[in-house]
C-alpha positions in Angstrom: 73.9 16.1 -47.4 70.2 14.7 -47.9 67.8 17.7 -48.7 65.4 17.7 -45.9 62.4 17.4 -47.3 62.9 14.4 -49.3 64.1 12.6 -46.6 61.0 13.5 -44.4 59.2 12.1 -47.5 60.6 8.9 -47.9 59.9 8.1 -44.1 56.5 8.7 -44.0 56.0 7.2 -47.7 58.1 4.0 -45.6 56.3 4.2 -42.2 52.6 4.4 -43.9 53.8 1.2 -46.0 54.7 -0.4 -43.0 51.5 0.9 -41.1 49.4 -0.8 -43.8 51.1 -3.8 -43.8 50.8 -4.6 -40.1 47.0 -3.2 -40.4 46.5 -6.5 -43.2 48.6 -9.0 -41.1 46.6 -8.1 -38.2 42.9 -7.8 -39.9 43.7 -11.7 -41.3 43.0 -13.4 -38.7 39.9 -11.9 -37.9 38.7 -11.9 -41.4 39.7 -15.8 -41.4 38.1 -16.4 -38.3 34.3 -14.0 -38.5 34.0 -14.6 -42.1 30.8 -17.6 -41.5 28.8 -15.0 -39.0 28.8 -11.5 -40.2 26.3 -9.9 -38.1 25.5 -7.2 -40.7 24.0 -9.1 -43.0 20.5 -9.7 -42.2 19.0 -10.6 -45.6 20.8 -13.2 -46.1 20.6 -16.2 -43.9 23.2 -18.7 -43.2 22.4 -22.1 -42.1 24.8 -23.8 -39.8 23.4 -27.6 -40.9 24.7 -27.4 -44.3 23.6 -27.1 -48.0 20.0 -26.8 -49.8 19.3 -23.1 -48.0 20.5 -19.5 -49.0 24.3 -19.1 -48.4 25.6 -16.0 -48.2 29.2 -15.6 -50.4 31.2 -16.7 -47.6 29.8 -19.6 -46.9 31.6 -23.2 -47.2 29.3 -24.3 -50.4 29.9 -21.1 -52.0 27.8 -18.2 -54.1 25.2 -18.7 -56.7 22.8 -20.8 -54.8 19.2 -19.8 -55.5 16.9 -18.1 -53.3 13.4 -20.0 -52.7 10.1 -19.1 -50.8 10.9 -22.5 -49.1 14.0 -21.4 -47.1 14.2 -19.3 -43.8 13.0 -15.6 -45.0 15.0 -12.2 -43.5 13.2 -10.0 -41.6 12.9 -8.4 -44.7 10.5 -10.8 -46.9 7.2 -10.3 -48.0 6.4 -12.7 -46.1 7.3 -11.1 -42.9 9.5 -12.3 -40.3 7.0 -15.1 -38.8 6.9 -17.2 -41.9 7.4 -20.7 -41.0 10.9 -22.3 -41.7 11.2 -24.5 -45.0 11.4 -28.3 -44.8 15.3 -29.0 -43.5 17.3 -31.4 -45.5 17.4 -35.2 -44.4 
């Protein structure tokens, strides 16, 4: 005979694998298809017409792009959150 509380064991151990698996098949596709307009990121902007402004991580260009007074500021900036836009790329 199986000792009872082993067995009780291994089937939550199994059922809280299987949990987390359908929790990360399900959270895929919603990763895949918010991950350009994450809404709680206000500090950094993300420009729908392309390259040459501040892109967040996620964004199709990639990281490590500079951040210059001449792009769109957050809400944030020290310039406040009127400051004009900066010139758009041509």
């Amino acid at each position: 005979m199986f000792d009872q509380k082993n067995t009780g064991e291994i089937i939550g151990c199994c059922f809280a694998w299987l949990l987390s698996l359908q929790v990360d098949q399900a959270a895929q596709p919603l990763l895949q298809k918010n991950i350009y307009s994450f809404k709680f990121i206000p500090t950094i902007p993300i420009d729908p017409t392309g390259p040459g402004y501040p892109l967040s991580p996620f964004s199709p260009t990639g990281p490590g792009k500079p951040f210059t007074p001449s792009h769109p500021l957050s809400p944030f900036s020290p310039e406040g959150p009127s400051s004009p836009l900066g010139p758009k790329n041509k």
